[in-house]
C-alpha positions in Angstrom: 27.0 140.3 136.2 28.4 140.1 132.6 26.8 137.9 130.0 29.2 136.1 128.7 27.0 133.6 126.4 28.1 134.1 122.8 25.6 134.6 119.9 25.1 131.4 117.2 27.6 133.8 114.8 30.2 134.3 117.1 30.1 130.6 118.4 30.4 129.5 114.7 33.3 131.6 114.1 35.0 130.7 117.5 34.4 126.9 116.6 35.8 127.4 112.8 38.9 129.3 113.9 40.0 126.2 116.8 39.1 123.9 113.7 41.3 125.7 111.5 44.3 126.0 114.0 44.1 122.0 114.0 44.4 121.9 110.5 47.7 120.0 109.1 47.3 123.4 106.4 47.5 126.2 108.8 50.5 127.6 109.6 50.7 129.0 112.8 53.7 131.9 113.6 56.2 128.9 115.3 56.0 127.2 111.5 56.3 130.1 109.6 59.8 130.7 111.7 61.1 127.4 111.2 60.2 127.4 107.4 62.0 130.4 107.4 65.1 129.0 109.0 65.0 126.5 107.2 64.9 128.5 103.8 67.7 130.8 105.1 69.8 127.4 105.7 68.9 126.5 102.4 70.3 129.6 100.6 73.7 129.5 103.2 74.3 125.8 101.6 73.8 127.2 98.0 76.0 130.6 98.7 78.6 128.3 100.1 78.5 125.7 97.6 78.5 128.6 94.9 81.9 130.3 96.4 83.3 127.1 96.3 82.8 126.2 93.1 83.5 130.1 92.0 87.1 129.9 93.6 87.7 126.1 91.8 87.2 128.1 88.7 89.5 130.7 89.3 92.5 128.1 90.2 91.7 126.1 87.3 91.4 129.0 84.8 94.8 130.4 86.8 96.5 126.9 86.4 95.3 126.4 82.8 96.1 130.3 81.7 99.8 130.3 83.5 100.4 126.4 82.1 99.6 126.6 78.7 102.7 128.5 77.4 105.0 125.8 79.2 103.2 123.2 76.2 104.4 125.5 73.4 107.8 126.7 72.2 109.6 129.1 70.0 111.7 127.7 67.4 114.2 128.6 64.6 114.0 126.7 61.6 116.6 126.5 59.3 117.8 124.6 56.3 121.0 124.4 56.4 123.9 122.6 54.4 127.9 122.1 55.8 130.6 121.1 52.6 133.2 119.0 53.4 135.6 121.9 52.6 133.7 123.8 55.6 133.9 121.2 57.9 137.4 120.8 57.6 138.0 124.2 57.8 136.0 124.6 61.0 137.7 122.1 62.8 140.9 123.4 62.2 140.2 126.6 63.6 141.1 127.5 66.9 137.4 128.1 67.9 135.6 125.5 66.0 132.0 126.3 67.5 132.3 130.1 66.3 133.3 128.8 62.9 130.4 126.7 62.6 128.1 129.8 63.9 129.7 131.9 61.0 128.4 129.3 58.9 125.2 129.2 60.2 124.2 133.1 60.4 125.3 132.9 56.6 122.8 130.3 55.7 120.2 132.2 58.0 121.2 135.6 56.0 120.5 134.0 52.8 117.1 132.3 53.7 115.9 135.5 54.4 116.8 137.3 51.3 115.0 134.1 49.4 112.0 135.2 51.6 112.7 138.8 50.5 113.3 139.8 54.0 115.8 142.1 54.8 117.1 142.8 58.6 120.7 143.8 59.9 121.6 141.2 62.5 125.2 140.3 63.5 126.3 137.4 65.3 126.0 139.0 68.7 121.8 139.1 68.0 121.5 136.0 66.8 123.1 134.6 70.2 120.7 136.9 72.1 118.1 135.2 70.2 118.7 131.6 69.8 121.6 131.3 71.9 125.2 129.4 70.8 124.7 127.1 68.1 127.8 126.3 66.8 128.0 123.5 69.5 124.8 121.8 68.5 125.7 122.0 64.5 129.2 120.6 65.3 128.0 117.4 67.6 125.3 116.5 64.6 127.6 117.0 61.8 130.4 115.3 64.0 128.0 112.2 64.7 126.3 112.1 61.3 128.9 112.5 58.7 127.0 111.5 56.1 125.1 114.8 56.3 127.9 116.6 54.8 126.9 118.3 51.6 123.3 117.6 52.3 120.5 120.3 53.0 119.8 119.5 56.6 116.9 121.2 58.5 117.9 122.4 62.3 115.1 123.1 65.2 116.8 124.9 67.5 114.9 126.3 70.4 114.9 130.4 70.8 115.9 132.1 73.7 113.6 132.3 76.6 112.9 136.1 76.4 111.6 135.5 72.7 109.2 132.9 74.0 107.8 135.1 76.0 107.8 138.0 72.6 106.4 135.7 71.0 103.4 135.0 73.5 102.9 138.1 74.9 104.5 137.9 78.3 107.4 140.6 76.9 106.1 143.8 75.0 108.8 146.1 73.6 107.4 148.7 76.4 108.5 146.0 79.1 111.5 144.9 77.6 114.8 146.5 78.6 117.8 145.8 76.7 120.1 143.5 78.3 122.9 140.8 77.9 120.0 138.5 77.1 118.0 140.5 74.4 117.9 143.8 73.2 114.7 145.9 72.1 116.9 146.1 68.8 116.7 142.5 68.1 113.0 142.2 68.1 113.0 143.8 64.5 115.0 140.8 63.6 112.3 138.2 65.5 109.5 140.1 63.9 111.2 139.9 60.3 111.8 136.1 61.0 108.6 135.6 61.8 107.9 137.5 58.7 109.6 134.9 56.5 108.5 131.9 58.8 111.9 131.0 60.2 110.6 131.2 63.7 108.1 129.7 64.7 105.4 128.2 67.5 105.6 124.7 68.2 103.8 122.1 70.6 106.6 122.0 72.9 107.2 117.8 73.2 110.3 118.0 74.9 108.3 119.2 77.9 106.1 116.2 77.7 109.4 113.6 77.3 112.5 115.6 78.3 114.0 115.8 81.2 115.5 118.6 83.8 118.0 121.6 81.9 120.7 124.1 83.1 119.4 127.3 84.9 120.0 128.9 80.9 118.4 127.0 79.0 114.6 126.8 80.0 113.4 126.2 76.9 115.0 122.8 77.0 113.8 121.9 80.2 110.8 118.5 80.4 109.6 117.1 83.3 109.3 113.7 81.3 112.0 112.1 83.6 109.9 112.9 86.6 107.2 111.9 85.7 108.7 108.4 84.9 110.8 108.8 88.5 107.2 109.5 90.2 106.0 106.4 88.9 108.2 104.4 89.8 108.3 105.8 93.6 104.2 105.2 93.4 105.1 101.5 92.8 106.8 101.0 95.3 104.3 102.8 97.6 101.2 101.0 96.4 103.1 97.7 96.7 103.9 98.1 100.0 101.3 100.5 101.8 98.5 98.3 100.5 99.3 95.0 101.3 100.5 96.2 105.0 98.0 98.7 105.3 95.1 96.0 105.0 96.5 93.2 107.1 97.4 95.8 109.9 93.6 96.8 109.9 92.0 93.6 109.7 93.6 92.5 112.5 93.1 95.5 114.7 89.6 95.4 113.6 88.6 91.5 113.7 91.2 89.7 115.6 93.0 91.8 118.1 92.0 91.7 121.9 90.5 95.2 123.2 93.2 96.0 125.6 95.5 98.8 126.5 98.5 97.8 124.2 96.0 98.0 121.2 94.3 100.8 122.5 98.2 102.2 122.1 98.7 101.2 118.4 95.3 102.9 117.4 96.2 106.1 119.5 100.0 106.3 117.3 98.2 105.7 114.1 96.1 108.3 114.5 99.0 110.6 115.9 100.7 109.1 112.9 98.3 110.8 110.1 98.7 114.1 111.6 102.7 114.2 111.7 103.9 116.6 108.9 105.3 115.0 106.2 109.1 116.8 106.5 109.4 114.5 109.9 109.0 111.2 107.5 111.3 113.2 105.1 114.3 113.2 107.9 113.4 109.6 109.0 114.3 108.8 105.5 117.7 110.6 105.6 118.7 108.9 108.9 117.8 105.3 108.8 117.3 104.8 104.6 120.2 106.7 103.4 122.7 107.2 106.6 122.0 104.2 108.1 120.6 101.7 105.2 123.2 103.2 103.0 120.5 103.0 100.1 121.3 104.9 97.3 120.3 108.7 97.4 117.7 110.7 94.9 116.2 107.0 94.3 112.5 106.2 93.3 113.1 103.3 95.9 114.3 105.7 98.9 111.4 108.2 98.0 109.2 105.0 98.3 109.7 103.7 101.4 109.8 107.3 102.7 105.9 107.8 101.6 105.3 104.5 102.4 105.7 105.3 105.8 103.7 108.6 105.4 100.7 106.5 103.7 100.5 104.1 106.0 98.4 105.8 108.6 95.9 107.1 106.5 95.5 103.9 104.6 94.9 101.7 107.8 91.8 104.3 108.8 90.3 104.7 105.9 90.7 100.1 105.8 89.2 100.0 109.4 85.9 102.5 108.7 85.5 100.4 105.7 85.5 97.2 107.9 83.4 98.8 110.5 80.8 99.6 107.9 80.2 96.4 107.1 77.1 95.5 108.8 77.5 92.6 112.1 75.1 90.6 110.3 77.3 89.6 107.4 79.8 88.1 110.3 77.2 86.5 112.4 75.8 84.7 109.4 78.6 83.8 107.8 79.4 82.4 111.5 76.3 81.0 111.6 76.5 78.2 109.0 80.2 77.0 110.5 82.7 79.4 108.7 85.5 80.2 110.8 87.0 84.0 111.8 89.4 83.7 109.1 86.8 82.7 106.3 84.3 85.3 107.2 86.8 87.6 107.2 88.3 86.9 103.8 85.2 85.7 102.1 82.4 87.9 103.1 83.9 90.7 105.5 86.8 91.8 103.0 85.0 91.6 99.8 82.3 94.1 100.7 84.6 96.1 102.2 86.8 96.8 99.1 85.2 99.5 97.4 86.0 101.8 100.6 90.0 100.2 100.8 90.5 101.0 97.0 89.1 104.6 98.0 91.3 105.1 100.7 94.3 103.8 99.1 93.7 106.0 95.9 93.3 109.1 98.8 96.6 108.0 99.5 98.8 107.6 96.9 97.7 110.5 95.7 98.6 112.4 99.0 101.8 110.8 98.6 102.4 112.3 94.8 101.7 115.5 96.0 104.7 115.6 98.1 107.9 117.5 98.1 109.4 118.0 101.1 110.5 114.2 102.3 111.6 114.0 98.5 114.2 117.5 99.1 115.5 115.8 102.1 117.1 113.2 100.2 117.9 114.3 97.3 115.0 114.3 94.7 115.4 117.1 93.4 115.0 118.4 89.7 118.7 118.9 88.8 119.4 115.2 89.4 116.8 113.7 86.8 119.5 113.9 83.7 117.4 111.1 81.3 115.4 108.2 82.0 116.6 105.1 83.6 118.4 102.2 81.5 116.0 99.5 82.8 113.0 98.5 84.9 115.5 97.6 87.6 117.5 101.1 87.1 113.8 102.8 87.7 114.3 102.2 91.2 117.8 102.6 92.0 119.3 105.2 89.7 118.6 108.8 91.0 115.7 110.7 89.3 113.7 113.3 90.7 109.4 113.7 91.0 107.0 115.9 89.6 106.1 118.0 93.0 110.1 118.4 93.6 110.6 119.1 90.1 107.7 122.1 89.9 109.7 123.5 93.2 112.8 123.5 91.7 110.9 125.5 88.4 109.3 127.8 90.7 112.5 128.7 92.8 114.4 129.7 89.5 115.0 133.4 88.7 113.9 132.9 85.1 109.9 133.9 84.3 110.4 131.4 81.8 111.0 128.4 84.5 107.9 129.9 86.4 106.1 129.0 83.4 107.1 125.6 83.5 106.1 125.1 87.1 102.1 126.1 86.0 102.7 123.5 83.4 104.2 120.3 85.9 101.0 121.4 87.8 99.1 120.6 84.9 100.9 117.3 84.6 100.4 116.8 87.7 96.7 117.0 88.1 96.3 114.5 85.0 98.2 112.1 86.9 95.9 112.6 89.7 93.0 112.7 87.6 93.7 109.4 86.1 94.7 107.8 88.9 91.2 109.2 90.7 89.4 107.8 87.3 91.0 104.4 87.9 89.6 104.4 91.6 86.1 104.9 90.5 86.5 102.1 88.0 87.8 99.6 90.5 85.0 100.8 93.0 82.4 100.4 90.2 84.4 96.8 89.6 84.2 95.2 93.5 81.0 97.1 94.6 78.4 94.6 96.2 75.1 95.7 97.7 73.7 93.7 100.5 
């Protein structure tokens, strides 16, 4: 028979290893596997978080670096001064705009032999360059007669294919001569630029102007949008919101659990998955074919994302309700306030910081549209100036930013492609502030209980 009776030593060390695997310090092989989970978790929440952030960067730096050059322009500057004698003359000519451009190229000729800048240009470069002006001198000197005799400066916007010279999007290796510019006439931008006639601008027609011909990009602004998108978002906050929160108060606090509500909150939801092109031909049929409101209006595009908003707005105003905790309702209950007045009073209140939020996510959804605004008619072409009146904001026909950067983006010009990363820029401001105003009002009606 074995002895099996352990010596004082060993039962010491038998006793101080069981102690030891009680210890709250030891880590036994199970622990060391879920610390290691755990740490591998850890870094999988980092690497994704770092991706994400390293792919915002490269769209920002994207937008920012395609954008910029829509916020700057090439210009000609010229002084420039029309006799009587040669007004006269040019509008008896047969052609008066090429009368007045003969005028012109000889004041250009001389300014740049006072600079001491010699280049052979004829009148066939300086349209490839800055385009027909003999129509923009004649309607100044036409509507300002008292100019006449006068040294008057002109800013006059160079052609699209300098812009791009003159920030580096056309090299003379890229360039092929064309209708629209010739590799020639880039002697004749560089010795402008030489004796400062041309020059780069902040572009603030971008900012203020509105919507130009397919040939003149340098003329086109998205100002006019921007001013028809604000005008649509009024008419979406004052309606989505309003309806929005009385639809989800009552289906939250006051509406019997049966199967006909059980129906409404099973279409809302169905509702805020629906792409936004169906909402854009339930516009055209019952706003504009059936309504007979008037197309391409702020008012139309409105009620259009109204109806889009609507959905998300009255889930986001319900999980806000529901997030108020029972005990604010029982109390308020409690000491002989009615539904209504707990609802209102204490219910709503507490609830508002999450509304605001949800309405903000909404509207902003709702700028970022384009294709319910195609289907009726917003699109870039029709926003010619800004509206005569608050009223007019509604009802004339304007376009809106998104519909406007589509328009940019399906033009042949590089130039309008340009103009597209810039509206984007526009764009995100407008979201930014309006995101910026959210957290202030959330900062403003925030309670803690």
């Amino acid at each position: 028979m074995t002895d099996t009776t352990l010596t004082p030593e060993a039962a010491a060390e038998t006793a101080k290893a069981a102690a030891k695997s009680r210890s709250l310090y030891h880590i036994d092989d199970l622990t060391r596997k879920r610390n290691a989970a755990e740490k591998r978790f850890k870094a999988y929440g980092i690497a994704a978080i770092a991706i994400g952030l390293f792919f915002l960067v490269v769209l920002a730096t994207s937008i920012i670096s395609q954008g910029i050059p829509a916020f700057t322009r090439t210009v000609v500057e010229v002084e420039f001064t029309l006799t009587q004698e040669q007004f006269d003359a040019a509008e008896k000519e047969l052609f008066k705009t090429k009368a007045y451009e003969k005028f012109f190229i000889d004041a250009l000729h001389g300014q740049m032999t006072e600079s001491g800048v010699s280049a052979p240009f004829d009148a066939a470069a300086i349209q490839r360059i800055v385009g027909k002006t003999g129509g923009t001198i004649r309607e100044h000197f036409r509507a300002n007669p008292d100019s006449l005799g006068k040294e008057t400066g002109f800013e006059l916007a160079a052609a699209s294919r300098v812009d791009g010279y003159m920030n580096g999007r056309v090299t003379r290796d890229t360039l092929t001569d064309s209708r629209f510019l010739q590799k020639s006439d880039l002697d004749i931008v560089d010795a402008l630029v030489e004796a400062k006639v041309i020059k780069t601008v902040f572009n603030w027609n971008f900012i203020t102007g509105a919507d130009s011909g397919v040939d003149n990009p340098g003329g086109a602004g998205i100002g006019a949008s921007v001013v028809g998108s604000f005008f649509m978002m009024l008419v979406v906050l004052f309606l989505s919101l309003p309806i929005g929160v009385a639809a989800s108060i009552y289906l939250e606090e006051f509406a019997p659990q049966n199967r006909f509500t059980d129906l409404i909150e099973v279409n809302i939801s169905n509702l805020a998955a629906v792409p936004s092109i169906v909402f854009g031909i339930l516009g055209l049929a019952v706003f504009i074919q059936f309504m007979h409101l008037p197309q391409s209006a702020p008012l139309v595009g409105g009620l259009v994302l109204t109806l889009m908003t609507l959905p998300t707005i009255i889930i986001s105003t319900r999980a806000s309700l529901k997030a108020v905790p029972p005990s604010i309702r029982d109390a308020a209950l409690g000491i002989g306030a009615s539904k209504m007045q707990a609802t209102f009073h204490h219910v709503l209140p507490l609830a508002m910081p999450g509304i605001l939020t949800g309405t903000i996510i909404g509207l902003a959804q709702a700028l970022g549209e384009t294709a319910p605004l195609l289907l009726i008619g917003m699109v870039g072409f029709v926003a010619r100036g800004y509206p005569d009146g608050f009223i007019a904001g509604f009802t004339e026909p304007n376009s809106a930013m998104p519909a406007q950067i589509y328009t940019w983006a399906a033009r042949a010009d590089y130039a309008f492609y340009e103009k597209a990363w810039g509206g984007i820029i526009v764009l995100l401001v407008f979201l930014l502030t309006m995101n910026i105003l959210a957290i202030i009002l959330r900062r403003r009606f925030e309670r803690r209980w």
